[in-house]
C-alpha positions in Angstrom: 17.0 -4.3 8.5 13.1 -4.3 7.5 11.5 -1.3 10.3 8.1 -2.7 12.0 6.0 -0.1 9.7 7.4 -1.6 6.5 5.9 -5.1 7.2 2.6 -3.7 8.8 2.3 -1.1 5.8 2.9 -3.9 3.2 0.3 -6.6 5.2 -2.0 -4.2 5.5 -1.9 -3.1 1.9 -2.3 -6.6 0.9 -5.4 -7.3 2.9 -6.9 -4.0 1.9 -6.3 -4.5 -1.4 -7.7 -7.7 -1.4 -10.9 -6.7 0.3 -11.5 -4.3 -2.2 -11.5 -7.1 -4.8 -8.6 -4.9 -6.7 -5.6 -6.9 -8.6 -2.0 -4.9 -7.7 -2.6 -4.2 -11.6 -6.0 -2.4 -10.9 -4.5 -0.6 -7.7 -1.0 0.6 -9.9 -4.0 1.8 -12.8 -5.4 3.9 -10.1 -1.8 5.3 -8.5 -0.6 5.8 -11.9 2.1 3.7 -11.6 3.5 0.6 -12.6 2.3 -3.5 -11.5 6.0 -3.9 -10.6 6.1 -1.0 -8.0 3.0 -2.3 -6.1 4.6 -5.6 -6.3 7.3 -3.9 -4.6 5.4 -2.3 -1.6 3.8 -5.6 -0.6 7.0 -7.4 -0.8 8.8 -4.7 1.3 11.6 -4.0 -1.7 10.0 -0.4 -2.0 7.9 2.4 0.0 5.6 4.9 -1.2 6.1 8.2 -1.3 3.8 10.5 1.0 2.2 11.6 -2.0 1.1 7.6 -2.8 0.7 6.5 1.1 -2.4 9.5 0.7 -3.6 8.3 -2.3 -3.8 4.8 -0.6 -5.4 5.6 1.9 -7.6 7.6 0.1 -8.5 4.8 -2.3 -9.5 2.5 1.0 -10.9 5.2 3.0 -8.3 4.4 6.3 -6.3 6.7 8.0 -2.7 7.0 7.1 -1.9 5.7 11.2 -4.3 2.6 10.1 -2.9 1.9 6.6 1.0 2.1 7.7 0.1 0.3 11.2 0.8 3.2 13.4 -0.9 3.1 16.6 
């Protein structure tokens, strides 16, 4: 069973991503990781460690509450 954070982490990721103008193969060059595991995150198969949800957020300057959807 998907939790409600899981599918607001991976819209949001998706829409910030895009708003960036980044490709998930740009985003995985900045993470230092692979296309396939941001493919992953925004289809919900995976999660990012803590380590990558701060990286995120870093790279698009949100909050980790904003970038996960926690209100």
């Amino acid at each position: 069973m998907q939790r409600t954070v899981n599918v607001e982490f991976r819209h949001n990721l998706k829409l910030l991503r895009a708003a960036k103008g980044m490709g998930q193969r740009e985003l995985a060059a900045a993470l230092d990781t692979t296309l396939k595991t941001v493919s992953h995150w925004e289809t919900g198969y995976s999660e990012p460690s803590i380590q990558q949800l701060i990286m995120l957020a870093d790279i698009f300057d949100v909050t980790l509450d904003d970038l996960v959807g926690r209100e």
